[in-house]
C-alpha positions as CSV (number, residue, x, y, z in Angstrom):
1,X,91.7,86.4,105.7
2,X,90.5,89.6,103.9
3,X,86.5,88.3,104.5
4,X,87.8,88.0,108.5
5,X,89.6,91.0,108.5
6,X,86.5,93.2,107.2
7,X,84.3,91.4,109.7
8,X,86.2,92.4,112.5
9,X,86.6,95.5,111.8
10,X,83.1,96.6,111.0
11,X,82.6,94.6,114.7
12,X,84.9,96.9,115.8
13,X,83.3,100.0,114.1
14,X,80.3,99.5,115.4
15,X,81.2,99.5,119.0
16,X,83.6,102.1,118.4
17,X,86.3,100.8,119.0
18,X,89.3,101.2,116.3
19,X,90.4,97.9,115.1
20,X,94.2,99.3,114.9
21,X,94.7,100.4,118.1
22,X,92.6,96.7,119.5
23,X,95.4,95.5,117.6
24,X,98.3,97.2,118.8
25,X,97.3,96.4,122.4
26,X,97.0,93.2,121.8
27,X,100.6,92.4,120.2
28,X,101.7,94.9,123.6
29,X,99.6,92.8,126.0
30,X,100.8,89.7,124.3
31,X,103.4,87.5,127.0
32,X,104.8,85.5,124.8
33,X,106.3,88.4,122.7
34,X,109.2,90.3,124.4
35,X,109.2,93.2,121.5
36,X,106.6,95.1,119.6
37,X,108.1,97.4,117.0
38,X,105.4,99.9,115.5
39,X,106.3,102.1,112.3
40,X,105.0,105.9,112.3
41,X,106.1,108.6,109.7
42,X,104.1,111.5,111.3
43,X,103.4,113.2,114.7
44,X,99.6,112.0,114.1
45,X,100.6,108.1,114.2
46,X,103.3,109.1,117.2
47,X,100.3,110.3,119.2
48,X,98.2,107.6,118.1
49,X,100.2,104.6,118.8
50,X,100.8,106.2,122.4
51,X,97.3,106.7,123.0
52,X,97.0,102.7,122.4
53,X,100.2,102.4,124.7
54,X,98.6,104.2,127.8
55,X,95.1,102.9,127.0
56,X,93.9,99.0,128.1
57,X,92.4,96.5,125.8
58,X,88.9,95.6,126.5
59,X,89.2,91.6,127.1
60,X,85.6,91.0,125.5
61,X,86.5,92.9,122.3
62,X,89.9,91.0,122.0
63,X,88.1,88.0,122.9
64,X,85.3,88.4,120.1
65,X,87.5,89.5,117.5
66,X,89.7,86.3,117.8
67,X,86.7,84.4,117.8
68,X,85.9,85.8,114.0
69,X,89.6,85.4,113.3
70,X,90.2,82.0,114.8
71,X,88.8,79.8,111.5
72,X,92.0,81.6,109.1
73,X,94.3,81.0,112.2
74,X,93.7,77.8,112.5
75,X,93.9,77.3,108.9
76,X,97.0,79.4,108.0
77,X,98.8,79.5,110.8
78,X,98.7,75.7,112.3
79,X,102.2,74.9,112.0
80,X,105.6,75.8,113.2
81,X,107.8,75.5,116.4
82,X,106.2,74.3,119.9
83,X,107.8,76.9,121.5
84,X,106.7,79.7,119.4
85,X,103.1,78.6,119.5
């Protein structure tokens, strides 16, 4: 997870892109999940976590990082409920 993690991010470094705010689009942009609760304890992460509201994931980038991501999904995460697949 951690040698998946890093890659991504440093994907997403390079095309500047912050891997956070990819991230908090995604869970928003995400239609099998009703809610998305994000924690902030300062005005800076407020700002920040609207800016990712208002703003648009870039398909390709989400697409690519779950690409470097999908060999831990599919080994961590390949069980569970149908219907919260």
């Amino acid at each position: 997870m951690r040698e998946a993690a890093k890659s991504a991010a440093e994907f997403c470094k390079h095309r500047d892109c912050d891997i956070s705010d990819l991230a908090l689009r995604f869970c928003f942009d995400y239609p099998k999940v009703a809610t998305t609760l994000v924690g902030m304890a300062t005005r800076e992460q407020v700002h920040k976590s609207l800016r990712a509201f208002e703003a648009f994931a870039d398909p390709q980038m989400v697409r690519k990082v779950r690409v470097i991501f999908a060999p831990v999904f599919n080994r961590f995460w390949s069980s569970g409920r149908e219907e919260n697949q």
